[in-house]
Backbone as CSV, one residue per row, in Angstrom:
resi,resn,N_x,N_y,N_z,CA_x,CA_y,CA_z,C_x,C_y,C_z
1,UNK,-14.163,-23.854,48.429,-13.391,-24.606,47.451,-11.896,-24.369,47.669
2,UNK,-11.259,-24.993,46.933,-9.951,-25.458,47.386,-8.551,-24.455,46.568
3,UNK,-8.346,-23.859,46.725,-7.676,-22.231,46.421,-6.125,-23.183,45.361
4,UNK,-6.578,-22.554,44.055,-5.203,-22.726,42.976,-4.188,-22.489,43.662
5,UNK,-3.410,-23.367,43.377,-1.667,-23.366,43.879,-0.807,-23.176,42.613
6,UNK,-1.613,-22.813,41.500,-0.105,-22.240,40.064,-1.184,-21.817,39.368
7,UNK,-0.615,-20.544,37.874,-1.365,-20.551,37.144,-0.618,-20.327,35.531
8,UNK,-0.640,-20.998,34.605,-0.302,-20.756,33.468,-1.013,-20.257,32.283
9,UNK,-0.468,-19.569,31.523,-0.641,-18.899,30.708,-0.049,-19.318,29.597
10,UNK,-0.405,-19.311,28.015,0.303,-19.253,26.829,0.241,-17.871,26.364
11,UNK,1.650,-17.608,25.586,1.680,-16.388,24.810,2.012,-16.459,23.338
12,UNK,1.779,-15.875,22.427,2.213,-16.360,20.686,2.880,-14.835,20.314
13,UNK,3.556,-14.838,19.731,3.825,-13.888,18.689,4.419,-12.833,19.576
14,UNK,5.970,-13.171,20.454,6.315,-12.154,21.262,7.174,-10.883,20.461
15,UNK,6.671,-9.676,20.679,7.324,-8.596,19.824,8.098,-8.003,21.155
16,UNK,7.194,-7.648,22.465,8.393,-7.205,23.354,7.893,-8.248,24.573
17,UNK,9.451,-7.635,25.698,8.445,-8.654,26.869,7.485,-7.280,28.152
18,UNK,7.416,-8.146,28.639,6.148,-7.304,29.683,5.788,-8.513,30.743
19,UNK,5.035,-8.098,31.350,4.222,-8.335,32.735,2.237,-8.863,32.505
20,UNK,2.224,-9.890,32.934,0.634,-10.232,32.699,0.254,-9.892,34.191
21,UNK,-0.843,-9.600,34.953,-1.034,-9.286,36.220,-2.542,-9.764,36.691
22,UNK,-2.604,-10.831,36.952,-4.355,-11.556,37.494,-4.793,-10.868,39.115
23,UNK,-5.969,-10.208,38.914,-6.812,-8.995,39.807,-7.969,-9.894,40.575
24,UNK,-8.417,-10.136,41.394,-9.926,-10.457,41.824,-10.237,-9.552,42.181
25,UNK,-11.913,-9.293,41.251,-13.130,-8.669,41.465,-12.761,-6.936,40.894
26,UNK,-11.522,-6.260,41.180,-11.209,-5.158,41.059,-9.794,-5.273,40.520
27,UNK,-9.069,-4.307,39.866,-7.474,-3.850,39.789,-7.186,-2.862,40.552
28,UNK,-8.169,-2.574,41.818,-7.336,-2.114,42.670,-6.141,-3.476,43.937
29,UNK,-5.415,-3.002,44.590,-4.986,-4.091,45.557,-4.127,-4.663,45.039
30,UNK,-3.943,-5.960,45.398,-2.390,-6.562,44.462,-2.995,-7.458,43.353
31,UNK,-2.304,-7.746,42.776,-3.112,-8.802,41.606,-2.424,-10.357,42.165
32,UNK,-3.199,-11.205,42.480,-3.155,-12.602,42.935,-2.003,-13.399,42.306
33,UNK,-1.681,-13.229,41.269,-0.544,-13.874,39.855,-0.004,-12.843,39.774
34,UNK,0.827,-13.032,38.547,1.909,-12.190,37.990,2.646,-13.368,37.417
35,UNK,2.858,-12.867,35.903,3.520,-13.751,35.377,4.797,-12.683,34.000
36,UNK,5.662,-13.039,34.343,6.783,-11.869,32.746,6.648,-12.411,32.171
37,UNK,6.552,-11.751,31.035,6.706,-12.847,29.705,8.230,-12.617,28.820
38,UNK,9.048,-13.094,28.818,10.410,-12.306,28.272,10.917,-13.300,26.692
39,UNK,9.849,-13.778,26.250,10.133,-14.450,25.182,10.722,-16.143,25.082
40,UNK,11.348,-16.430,26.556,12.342,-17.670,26.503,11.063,-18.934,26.160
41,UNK,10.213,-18.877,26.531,8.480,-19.539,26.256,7.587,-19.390,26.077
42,UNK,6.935,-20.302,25.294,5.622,-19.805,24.774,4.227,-19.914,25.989
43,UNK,4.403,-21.098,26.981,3.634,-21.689,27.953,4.578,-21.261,29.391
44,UNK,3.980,-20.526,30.507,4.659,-19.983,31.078,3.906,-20.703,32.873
45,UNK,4.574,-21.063,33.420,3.652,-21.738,34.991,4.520,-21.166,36.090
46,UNK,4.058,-20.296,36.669,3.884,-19.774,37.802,3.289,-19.950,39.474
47,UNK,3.858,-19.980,40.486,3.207,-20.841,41.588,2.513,-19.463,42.427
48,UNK,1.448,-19.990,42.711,0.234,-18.626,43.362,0.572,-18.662,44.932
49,UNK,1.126,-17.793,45.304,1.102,-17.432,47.023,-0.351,-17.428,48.082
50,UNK,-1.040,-16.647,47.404,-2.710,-16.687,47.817,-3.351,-16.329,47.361
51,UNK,-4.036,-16.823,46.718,-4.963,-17.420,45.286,-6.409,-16.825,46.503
52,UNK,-7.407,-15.843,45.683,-8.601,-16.361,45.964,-9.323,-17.595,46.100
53,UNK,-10.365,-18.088,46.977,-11.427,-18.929,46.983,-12.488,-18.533,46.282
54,UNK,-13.350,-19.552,46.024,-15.277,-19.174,45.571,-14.837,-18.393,44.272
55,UNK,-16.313,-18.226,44.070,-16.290,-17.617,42.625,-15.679,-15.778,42.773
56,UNK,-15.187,-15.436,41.728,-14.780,-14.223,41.708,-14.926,-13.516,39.605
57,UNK,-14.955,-12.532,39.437,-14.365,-11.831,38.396,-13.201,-11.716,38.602
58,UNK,-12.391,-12.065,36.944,-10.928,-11.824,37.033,-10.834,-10.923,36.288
59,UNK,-9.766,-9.717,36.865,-9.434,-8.761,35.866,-7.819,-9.157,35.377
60,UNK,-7.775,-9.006,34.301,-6.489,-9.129,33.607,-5.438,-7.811,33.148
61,UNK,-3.929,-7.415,33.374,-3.622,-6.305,33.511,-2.562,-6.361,32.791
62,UNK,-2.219,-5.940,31.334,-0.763,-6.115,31.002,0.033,-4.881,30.821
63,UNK,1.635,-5.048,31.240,2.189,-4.252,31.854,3.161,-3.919,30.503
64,UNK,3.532,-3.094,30.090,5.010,-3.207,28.965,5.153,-1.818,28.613
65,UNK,5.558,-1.524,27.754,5.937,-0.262,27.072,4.617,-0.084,26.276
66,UNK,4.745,1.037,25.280,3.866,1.770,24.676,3.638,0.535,22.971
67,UNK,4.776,-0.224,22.821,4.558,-0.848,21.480,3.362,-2.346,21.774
68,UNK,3.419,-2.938,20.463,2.702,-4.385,20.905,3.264,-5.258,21.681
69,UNK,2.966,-5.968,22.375,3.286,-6.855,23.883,4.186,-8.101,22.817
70,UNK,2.703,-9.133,22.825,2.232,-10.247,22.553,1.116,-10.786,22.282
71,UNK,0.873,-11.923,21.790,-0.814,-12.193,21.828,-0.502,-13.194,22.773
72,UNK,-2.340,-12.760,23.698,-2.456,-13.576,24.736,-3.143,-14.674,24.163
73,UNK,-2.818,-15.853,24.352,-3.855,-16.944,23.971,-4.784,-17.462,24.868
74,UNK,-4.296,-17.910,26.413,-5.146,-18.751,27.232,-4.138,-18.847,28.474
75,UNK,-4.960,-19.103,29.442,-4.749,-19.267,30.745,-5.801,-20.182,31.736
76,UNK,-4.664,-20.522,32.931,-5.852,-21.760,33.637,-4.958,-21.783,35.114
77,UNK,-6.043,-21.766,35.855,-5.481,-22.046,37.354,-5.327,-23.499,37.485
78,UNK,-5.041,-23.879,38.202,-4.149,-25.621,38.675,-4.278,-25.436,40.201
79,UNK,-5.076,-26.574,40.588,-4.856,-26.596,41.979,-4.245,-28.109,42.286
């Protein structure tokens, strides 16, 4: 199948900013995405360098300080 070329995310209720980080199969290795979230939007689109193929588990990784982030709402690859 035909490998995502962006992936967006929505965020609600930003208290700080931080780092979202998309993993295949493991969070070891690099994470495929990466998206900051720094408050300027709520809907955030990002372009994927090399996106897994075929089916996979996604692990999801958020990065920030010790307080509350944000709420994550939803996300979607785009090919």
């Amino acid at each position: 199948s035909e490998a995502a070329k962006e992936i967006t995310a929505e965020v609600l209720n930003m208290k700080n900013p931080g780092v979202i980080e998309f993993y295949a199969d493991a969070l070891s290795g690099k994470p495929f995405a990466r998206i900051e979230v720094d408050g300027s939007k709520n809907q955030i689109t990002h372009p994927i360098v090399k996106a897994p193929t075929g089916k996979h588990d996604v692990y999801i990784l958020f990065r920030g300080g010790d307080e509350q982030l944000f709420d994550f709402d939803w996300w979607k690859l785009v090919r």
